[in-house]
C-alpha positions in Angstrom: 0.0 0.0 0.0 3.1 2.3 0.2 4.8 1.6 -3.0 4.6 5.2 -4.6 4.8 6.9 -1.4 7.8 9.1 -2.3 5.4 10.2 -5.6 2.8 11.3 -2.9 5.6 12.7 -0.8 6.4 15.4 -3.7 3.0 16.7 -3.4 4.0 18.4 0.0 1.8 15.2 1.4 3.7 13.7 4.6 3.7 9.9 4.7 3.0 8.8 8.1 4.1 4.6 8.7 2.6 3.0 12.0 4.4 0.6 14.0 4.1 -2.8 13.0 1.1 -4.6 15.2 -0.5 -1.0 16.7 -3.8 -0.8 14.9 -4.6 2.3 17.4 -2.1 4.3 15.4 -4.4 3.9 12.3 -7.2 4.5 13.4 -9.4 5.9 10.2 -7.4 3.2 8.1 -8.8 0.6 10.5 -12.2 2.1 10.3 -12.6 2.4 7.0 -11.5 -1.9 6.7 -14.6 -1.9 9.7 -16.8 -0.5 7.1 -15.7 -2.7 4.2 -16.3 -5.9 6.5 -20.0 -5.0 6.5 -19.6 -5.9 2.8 -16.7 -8.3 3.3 -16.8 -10.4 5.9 -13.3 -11.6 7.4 -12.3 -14.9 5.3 -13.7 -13.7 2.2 -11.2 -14.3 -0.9 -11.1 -10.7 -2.0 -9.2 -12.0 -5.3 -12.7 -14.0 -6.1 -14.4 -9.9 -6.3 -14.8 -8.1 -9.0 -13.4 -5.0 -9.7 -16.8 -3.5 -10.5 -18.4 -4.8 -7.4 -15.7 -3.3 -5.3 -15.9 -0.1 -6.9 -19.6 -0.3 -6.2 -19.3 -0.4 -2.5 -16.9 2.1 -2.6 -19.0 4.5 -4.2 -21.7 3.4 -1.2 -18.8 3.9 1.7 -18.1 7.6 0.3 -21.3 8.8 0.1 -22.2 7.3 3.4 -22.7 10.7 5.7 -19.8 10.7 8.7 -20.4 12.2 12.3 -16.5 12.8 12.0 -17.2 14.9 8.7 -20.4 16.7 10.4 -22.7 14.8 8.5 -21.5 15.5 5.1 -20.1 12.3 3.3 -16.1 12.1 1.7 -17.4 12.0 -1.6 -18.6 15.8 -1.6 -16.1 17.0 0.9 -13.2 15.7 -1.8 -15.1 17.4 -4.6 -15.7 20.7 -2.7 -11.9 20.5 -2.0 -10.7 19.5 -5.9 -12.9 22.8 -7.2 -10.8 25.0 -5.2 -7.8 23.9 -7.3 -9.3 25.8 -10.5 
């Protein structure tokens, strides 16, 4: 999941690496897989789904409204934020 983090780093973007075995320093990461279990239970091949049923429920989890985001979900937050770069 960090293969191209020095191309992220060159966007000003600092990479942040957790310890190995201390979910609590992840904590949205470890959320976010929470919120994908509802889909995919634990034990489920994930090589066995599809690309467009996995990009289906991600379109579901980012325009689920967050109490963390004040109701608003990530998908309009992220577009609100990518038409201030006109």
């Amino acid at each position: 999941e960090f293969a191209c983090y020095k191309e992220v780093e060159k966007l000003n973007i600092k990479v942040y690496f957790a310890d190995a075995y201390a979910a609590w320093q992840r904590g949205s990461n470890e959320n976010s897989n929470g919120l994908l279990r509802e889909y995919y239970p634990k034990k489920t091949d994930l090589g066995q789904i599809s690309n467009d049923d996995l990009i289906e429920k991600l379109i579901l989890l980012n325009n689920r409204p967050r109490k963390c985001l004040n109701w608003d979900n990530p998908f309009n937050l992220f577009l609100k934020e990518v038409s201030h770069l006109d």
